[in-house]
C-alpha positions in Angstrom: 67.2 90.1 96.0 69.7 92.1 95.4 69.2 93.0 91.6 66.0 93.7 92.4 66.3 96.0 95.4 69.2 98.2 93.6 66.7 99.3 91.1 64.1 100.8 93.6 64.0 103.9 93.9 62.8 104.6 97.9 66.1 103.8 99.1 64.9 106.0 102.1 62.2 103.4 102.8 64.6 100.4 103.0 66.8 102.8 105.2 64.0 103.6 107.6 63.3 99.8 108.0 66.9 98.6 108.5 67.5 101.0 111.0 63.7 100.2 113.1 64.8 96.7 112.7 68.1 96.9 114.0 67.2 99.0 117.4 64.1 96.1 118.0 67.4 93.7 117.4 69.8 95.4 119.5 67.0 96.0 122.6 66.7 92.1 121.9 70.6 91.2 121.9 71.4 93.5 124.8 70.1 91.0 127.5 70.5 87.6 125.2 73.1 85.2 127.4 76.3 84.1 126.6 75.2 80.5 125.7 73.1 82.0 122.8 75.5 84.4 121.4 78.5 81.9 121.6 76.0 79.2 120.0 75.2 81.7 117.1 79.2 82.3 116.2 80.1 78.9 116.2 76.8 77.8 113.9 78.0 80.8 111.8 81.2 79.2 111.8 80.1 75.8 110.3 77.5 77.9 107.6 80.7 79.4 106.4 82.5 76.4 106.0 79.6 74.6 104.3 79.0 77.6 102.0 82.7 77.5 101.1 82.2 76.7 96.7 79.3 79.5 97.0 80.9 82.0 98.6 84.1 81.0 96.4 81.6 81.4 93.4 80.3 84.9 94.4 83.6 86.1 95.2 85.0 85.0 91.7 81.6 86.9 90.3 82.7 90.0 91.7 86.4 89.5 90.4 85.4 89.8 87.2 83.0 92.6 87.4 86.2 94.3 88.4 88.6 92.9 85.5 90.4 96.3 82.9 89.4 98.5 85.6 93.1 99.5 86.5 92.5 99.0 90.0 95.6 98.6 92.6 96.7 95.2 93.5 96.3 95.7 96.9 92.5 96.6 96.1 92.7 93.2 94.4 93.9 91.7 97.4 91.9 93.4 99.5 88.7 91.8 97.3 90.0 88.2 96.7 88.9 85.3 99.3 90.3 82.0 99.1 89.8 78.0 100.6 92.7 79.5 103.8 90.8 82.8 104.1 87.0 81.4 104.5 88.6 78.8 106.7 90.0 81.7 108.4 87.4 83.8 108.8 85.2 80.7 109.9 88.3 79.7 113.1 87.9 83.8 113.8 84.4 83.5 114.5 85.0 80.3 116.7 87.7 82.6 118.6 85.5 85.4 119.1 83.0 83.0 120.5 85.6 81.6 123.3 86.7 85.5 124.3 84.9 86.4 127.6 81.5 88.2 127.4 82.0 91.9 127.9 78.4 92.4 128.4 77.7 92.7 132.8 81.4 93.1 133.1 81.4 94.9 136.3 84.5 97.5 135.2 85.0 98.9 139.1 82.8 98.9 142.6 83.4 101.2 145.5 81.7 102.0 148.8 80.7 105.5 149.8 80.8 106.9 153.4 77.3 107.1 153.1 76.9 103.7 152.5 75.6 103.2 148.9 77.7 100.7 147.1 78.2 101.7 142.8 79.7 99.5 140.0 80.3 100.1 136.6 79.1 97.8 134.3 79.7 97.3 130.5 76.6 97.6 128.6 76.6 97.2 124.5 76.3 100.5 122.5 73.4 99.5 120.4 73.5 99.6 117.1 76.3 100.1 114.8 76.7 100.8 111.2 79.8 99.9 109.4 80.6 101.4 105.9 82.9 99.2 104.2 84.6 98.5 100.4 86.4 95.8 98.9 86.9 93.4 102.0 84.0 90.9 102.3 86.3 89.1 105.1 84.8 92.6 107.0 81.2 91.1 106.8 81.9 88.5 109.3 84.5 90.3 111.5 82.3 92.8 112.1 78.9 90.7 112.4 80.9 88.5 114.4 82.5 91.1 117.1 79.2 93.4 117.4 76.8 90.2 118.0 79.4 89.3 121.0 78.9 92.9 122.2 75.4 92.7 122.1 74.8 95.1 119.1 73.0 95.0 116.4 75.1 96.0 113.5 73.7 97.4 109.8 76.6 96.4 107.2 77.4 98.5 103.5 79.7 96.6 102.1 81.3 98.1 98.7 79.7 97.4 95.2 82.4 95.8 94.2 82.0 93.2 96.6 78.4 92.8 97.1 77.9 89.3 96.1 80.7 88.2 98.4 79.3 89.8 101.3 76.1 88.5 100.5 76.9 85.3 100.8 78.5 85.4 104.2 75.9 87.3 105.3 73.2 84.3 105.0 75.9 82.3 106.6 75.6 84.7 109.4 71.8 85.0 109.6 72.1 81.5 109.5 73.9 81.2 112.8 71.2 83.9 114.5 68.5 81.5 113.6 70.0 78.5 114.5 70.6 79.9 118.4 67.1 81.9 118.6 68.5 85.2 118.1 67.0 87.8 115.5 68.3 87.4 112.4 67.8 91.5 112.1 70.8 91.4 114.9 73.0 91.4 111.5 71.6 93.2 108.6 73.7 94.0 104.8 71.9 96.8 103.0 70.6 95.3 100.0 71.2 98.3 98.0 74.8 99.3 96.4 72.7 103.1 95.9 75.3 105.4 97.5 72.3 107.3 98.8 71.9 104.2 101.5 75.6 105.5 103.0 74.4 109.1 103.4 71.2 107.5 105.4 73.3 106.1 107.6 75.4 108.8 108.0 72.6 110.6 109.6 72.0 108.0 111.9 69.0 106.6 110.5 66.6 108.7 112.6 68.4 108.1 116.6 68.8 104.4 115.2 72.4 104.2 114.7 74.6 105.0 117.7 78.2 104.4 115.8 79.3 104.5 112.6 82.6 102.2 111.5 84.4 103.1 108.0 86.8 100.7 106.2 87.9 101.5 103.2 89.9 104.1 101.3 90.5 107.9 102.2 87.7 109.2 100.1 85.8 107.1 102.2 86.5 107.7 106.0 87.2 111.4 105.0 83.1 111.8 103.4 82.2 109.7 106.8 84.2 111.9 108.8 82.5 114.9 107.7 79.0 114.1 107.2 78.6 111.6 110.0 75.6 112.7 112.5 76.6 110.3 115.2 79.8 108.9 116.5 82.4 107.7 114.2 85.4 105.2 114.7 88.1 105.6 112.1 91.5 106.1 111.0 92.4 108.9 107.5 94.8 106.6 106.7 97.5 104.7 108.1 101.0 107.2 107.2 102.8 104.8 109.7 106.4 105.2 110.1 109.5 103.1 111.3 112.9 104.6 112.8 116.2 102.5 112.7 118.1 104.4 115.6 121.9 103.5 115.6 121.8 101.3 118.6 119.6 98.7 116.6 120.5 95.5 115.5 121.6 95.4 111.6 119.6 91.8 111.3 117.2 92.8 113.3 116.2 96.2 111.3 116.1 94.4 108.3 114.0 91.7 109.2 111.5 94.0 110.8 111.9 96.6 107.7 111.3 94.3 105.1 108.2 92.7 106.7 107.0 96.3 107.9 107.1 96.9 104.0 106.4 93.9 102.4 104.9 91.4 103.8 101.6 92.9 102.5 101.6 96.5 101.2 98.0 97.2 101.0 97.1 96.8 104.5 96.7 100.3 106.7 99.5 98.8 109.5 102.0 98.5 106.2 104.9 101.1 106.8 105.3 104.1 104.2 108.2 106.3 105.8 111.8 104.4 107.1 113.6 107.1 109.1 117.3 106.5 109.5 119.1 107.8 112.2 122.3 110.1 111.1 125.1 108.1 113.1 123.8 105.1 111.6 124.1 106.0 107.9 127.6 103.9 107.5 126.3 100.7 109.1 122.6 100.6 108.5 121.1 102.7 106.0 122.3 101.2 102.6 121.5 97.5 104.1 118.4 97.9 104.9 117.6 99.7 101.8 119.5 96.9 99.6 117.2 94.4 101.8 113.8 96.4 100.8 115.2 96.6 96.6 116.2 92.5 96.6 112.2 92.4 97.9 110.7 94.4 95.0 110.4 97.9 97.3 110.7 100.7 95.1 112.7 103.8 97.3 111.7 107.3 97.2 114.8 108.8 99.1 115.2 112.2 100.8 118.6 114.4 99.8 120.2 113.5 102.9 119.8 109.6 101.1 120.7 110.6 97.6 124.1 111.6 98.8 125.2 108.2 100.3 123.7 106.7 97.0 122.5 108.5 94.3 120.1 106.3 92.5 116.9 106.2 93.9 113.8 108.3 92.9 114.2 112.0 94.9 111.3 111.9 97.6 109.2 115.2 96.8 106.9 117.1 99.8 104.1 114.7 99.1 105.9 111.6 99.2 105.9 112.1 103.7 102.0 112.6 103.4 101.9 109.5 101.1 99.5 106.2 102.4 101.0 104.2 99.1 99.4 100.9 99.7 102.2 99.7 97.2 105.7 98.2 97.6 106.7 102.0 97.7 108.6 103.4 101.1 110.1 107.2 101.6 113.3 107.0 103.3 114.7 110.0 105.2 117.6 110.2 107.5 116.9 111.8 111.1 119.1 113.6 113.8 118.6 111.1 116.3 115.5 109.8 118.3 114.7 114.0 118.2 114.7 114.2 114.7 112.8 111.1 114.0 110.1 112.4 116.5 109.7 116.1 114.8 109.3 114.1 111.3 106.6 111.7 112.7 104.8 114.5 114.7 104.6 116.1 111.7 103.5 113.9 109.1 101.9 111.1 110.8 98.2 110.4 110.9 98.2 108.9 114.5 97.9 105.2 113.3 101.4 103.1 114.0 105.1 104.0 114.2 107.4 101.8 115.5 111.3 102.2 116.8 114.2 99.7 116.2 117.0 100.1 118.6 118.6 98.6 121.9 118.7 102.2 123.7 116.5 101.6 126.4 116.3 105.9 126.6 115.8 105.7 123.4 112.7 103.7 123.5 111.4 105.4 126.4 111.8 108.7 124.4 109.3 107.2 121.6 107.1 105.9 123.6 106.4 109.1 125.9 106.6 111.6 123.8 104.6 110.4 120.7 100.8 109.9 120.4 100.1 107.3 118.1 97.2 104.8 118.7 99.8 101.9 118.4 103.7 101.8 119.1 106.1 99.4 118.5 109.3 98.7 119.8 111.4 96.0 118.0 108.7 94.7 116.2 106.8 95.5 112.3 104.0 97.7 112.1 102.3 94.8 111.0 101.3 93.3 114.3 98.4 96.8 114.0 96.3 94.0 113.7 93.1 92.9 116.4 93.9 89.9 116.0 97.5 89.9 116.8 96.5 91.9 119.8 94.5 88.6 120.7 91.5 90.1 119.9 89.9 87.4 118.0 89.9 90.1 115.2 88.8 94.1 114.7 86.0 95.9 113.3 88.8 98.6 112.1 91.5 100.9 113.7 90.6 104.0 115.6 93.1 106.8 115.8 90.3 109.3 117.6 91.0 109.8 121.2 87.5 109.2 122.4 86.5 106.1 123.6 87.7 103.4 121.4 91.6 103.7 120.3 94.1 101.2 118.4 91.9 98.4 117.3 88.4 98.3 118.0 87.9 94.5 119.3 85.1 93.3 121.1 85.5 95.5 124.7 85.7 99.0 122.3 82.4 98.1 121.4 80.3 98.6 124.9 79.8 101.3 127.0 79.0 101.7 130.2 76.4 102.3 132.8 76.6 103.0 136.6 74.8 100.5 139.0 73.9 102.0 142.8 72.6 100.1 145.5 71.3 102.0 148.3 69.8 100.9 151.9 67.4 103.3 152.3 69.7 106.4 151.5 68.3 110.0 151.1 70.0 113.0 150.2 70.1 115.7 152.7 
C-alpha cells in the first residue's frame, strides 16, 4: 500500500480522510474504559513480539536504502532496531498499559459558599499529530501513550524509515482490533509526499488539536513556524553540565563521561562542560582526560587552551552547537555565577545539570535557571520519559505552556470543569 499511495497525486484527499477519521476515532476513544485500552496495549505488545523477523526485515530494508548517503551515526542509530529494542518497545507498551488511567482523573474539588460543588477532571486532547524522522521505536511510543490518553493520534514517520514504521503500525492496529477499539485510533500516513506534513501543519481542517515533532532542527524549526495549532517541541537539546569545585573528582567523571558518551545522538546527550575557575588544578584536566580515553573529541575555550594547549580552539558557534557526535565544548566558568550567565545565554531550555556538594550551590542552579529539566549529581541522560517512570515519552517540550520536560501520558489531556448545583441561581 505504500508504493502505491506515494505515487498519487491528491495527497490533500488522503489528508482530509486521515484527519475525519481520526476525530470519529478520538470522539470514540474519549469515553472507551480502561479494561479496553489496557487490553489493546498489551495485544499490541504480543503483535510486536510475533512480528519480530518482519519488522527486523523492514527495518534492514530501510538500512540499505540509506547506505553511501554520508549520514551521521547517530542518524544510523537513531534508524537501526534490533531483537533488545522490539522486545523493548513491546515491555514499554505493557508498562504504559499498567500506569493509571489519566482519563476522569478528578485533578481538584472544592465547595463554594453558595453551595455548588466543582472538580476538575482530565479529559484527552483529541487528536494529535506527531511528525517524526528516523526513529520507528517513535511509532509505538507514541501510539502507545496517546491511545492511554484517549487520543487518536495521526503518525508521519520519516522516509527513511517508512517500512519500519509500517510494520509496527499493523502490530498496533492489531491490538485496537483485538480489544474493540477503532483501528483509525492510530493512523501512519501512507504517503512519504512532504506535502502530507504541511497538511498537518494546518491542522487538517479543526481535526488536529496538537502537533508533536521529533526529529532534527530543520524539522521542529519548519513545524514551529508553519504549525496552525498547538505544538510540543524542543529546537534542540544545547544541554549543558557544570563541575563546580565542591564536586567529587569520581563522581564528575562518571557523570561527565556518561553525560557525553553513553549515546551522543540523543537530545538529553550534553554538548557544553563548564568548569568552575577554582577547580581548574583538581578537576578540569581529569575529566577531560576521562572524556579523550572515551573517544570525546574537545573543543576547548582560551581559558582551557592555557592549562593544556592541545585541543581544537572552541569558536562562537561551537556554544550554539547540538553536535549529536562524541564532540563536547569545554569552558571554564567564575563560579556557579559564571556558569549560569553561559547557560542563560546559550541554552535552548532542554537540560543542564550541576555537579557539586555545595548545597547553596545547588540551590543557586536550581532557582535561578529555567530549563525544562535539571539535574543535580546525575547525567543529562536520565532526560528520558521513561526514566522519569513514565513508561516512555512522545518527545521533550521546552515551551512553557502546558506540557514541559517530557511529555508522558498526563501531558497529553486537558482538562474540563465539572459543577454540581442544587438548584443554584445566579442573582
Amino acid at each position: 500500500m505504500l508504493d502505491k499511495v506515494t505515487q498519487v497525486d491528491d495527497v490533500s484527499a488522503i489528508m482530509a480522510e486521515i484527519g475525519r477519521n481520526a476525530r470519529q476515532a478520538g470522539r470514540a476513544l474519549a469515553t472507551a474504559s480502561t479494561e479496553a485500552k489496557n487490553k489493546a496495549l498489551h495485544a499490541m505488545a504480543d503483535a510486536i513480539i510475533a512480528a519480530e523477523a518482519d519488522i527486523l526485515a523492514a527495518n534492514a530494508a530501510d538500512l540499505k536504502e540509506v547506505e553511501g548517503k554520508d549520514l551521521l551515526p547517530s542518524f544510523i542509530d537513531r534508524l537501526t532496531l534490533t531483537e533488545k529494542g522490539i522486545a523493548g518497545m513491546a515491555q514499554a507498551l505493557r508498562e504504559i498499559a499498567e500506569f493509571k488511567d489519566p482519563v476522569g482523573e478528578i485533578i481538584a474539588a472544592w465547595d463554594r459558599p453558595n453551595g455548588l460543588h466543582i472538580e476538575r477532571v482530565r479529559t484527552p486532547l483529541g487528536v494529535i499529530g506527531v511528525i517524526y524522522e528516523s526513529r520507528p521505536n517513535v511509532t509505538a511510543d507514541a501510539g502507545a501513550l496517546c491511545l492511554k490518553a484517549g487520543n487518536a493520534v495521526i503518525l508521519r514517520g520519516g522516509s527513511d524509515s517508512a517500512r519500519s514504521s509500517k510494520a509496527i503500525h499493523a502490530c498496533l492496529v492489531a491490538g485496537l482490533k483485538a480489544a474493540g477499539l477503532p483501528e483509525h485510533a492510530i493512523q501512519i500516513v501512507p504517503t512519504t509526499d512532504r506535502a502530507a506534513v504541511g497538511a498537518m501543519l494546518s491542522g487538517l481542517d479543526g481535526a488536529i488539536d496538537v502537533i508533536v515533532p521529533r526529529g532534527g532542527k530543520s524539522l521542529v524549526a519548519r513545524v514551529q513556524n508553519e504549525a496552525r495549532v498547538p505544538v510540543f517541541a524542543h529546537l534542540e537539546g544545547l544541554c549543558h553540565i557544570y563541575v563546580d569545585a565542591s564536586a567529587d573528582l569520581e563522581m564528575a567523571k562518571s557523570i561527565v563521561v556518561n553525560a557525553k558518551m553513553r549515546r551522543t545522538g540523543v537530545c538529553g546527550a550534553a554538548e557544553t562542560l563548564l568548569v568552575d575557575s577554582a577547580a581548574i588544578g583538581t578537576h578540569l584536566m581529569p575529566i577531560l582526560e576521562a572524556l579523550t580515553e572515551a573517544g570525546c573529541e574537545i573543543r576547548a575555550s582560551a581559558a582551557v587552551l592555557k592549562v593544556f594547549a592541545g585541543f581544537k580552539p572552541a569558536t562562537e558557534e561551537d556554544w550554539r552547537t547540538e553536535y549529536l557526535d562524541a564532540v563536547i565544548s569545554v569552558a571554564i566558568v567564575d563560579g556557579i555565577g559564571g556558569a549560569i550567565r553561559h547557560i542563560s545565554t546559550y541554552s535552548s531550555n532542554h537540560t543542564e545539570a550541576v555537579i557539586a556538594e555545595d548545597p547553596a550551590v545547588v540551590a543557586q542552579f536550581f532557582n535561578e535557571l529555567d530549563s525544562a529539566i535539571l539535574l543535580h549529581n546525575a547525567s543529562t541522560q536520565f532526560a528520558d520519559g521513561g526514566e522519569f517512570g513514565m513508561g516512555g515519552e512522545i518527545g521533550i517540550s521546552t515551551g512553557k505552556m502546558h506540557a514541559r520536560g517530557p511529555v508522558g501520558v498526563e501531558q497529553l489531556t486537558s482538562f474540563k470543569y465539572r459543577v454540581h448545583g442544587t438548584g443554584q441561581t445566579r442573582p
